[in-house]
N, C-alpha and C positions, 0 to 999 in steps of 0.2 A: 813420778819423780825418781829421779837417781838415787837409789841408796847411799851414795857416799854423800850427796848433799845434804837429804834429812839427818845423815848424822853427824855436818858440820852445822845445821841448825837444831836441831833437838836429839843432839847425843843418849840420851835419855830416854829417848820413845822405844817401847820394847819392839823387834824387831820379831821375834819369834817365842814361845813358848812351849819347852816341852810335855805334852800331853803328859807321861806318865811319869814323871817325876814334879810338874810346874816349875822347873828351872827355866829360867828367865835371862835372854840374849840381849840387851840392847842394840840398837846401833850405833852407836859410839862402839861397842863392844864389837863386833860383826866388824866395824871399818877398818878398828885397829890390827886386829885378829888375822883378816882378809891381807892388810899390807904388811904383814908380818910375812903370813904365808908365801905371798907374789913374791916378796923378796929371796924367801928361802928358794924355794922354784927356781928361781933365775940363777942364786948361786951354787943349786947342784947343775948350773949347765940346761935347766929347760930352758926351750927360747917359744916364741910366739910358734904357733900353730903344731904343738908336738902333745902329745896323748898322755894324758895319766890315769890311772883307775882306781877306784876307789874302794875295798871290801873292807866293810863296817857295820854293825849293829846301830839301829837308832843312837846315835849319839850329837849333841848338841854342838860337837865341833862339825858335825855333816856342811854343814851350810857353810861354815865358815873357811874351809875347805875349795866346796866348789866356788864360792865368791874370789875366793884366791888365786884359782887356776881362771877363772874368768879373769881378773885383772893381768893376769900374769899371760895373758892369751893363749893359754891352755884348754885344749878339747877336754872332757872328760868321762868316765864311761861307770855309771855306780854298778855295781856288783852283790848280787842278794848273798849275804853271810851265808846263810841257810843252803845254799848248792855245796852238793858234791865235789871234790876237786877237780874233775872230770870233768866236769860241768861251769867249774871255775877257768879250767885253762881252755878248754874252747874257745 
């Protein structure tokens, strides 16, 4: 099922859970989040099929991120924190 549907019927149902903290995403959380982002996306000028990348530590906004650039028809490409810049900009 779509994620944005289960979270126009069970806003509530947890969506994700972070391992090492137990912080807790819903999807209601996750839908809002996600069209927050698609929006900002489009008003710095991304359009459908254009790249963004992502260098980030576990964090709970990860997902909410790439569900954004999904909505927003955004590619996108995660990037391990943990490289070298050299190794970054490759």
């Amino acid at each position: 099922m779509h994620p944005g549907l289960i979270a126009e019927q069970q806003p509530d149902k947890i969506a994700y859970t972070m391992a090492e903290t137990g912080q807790i995403v819903t999807h209601g959380e996750l839908e809002a989040t996600a069209n927050q982002g698609a929006q900002l996306f489009r008003s710095l000028g991304l359009k459908r099929g254009d790249h963004i990348a992502l260098l980030l530590e576990n964090h709970p906004r990860f997902f909410q991120i790439c569900w954004a650039a999904q909505r927003a028809g955004l590619y996108y490409t995660a990037i391990s924190y943990r490289l070298q810049q050299a190794e970054v900009e490759y």
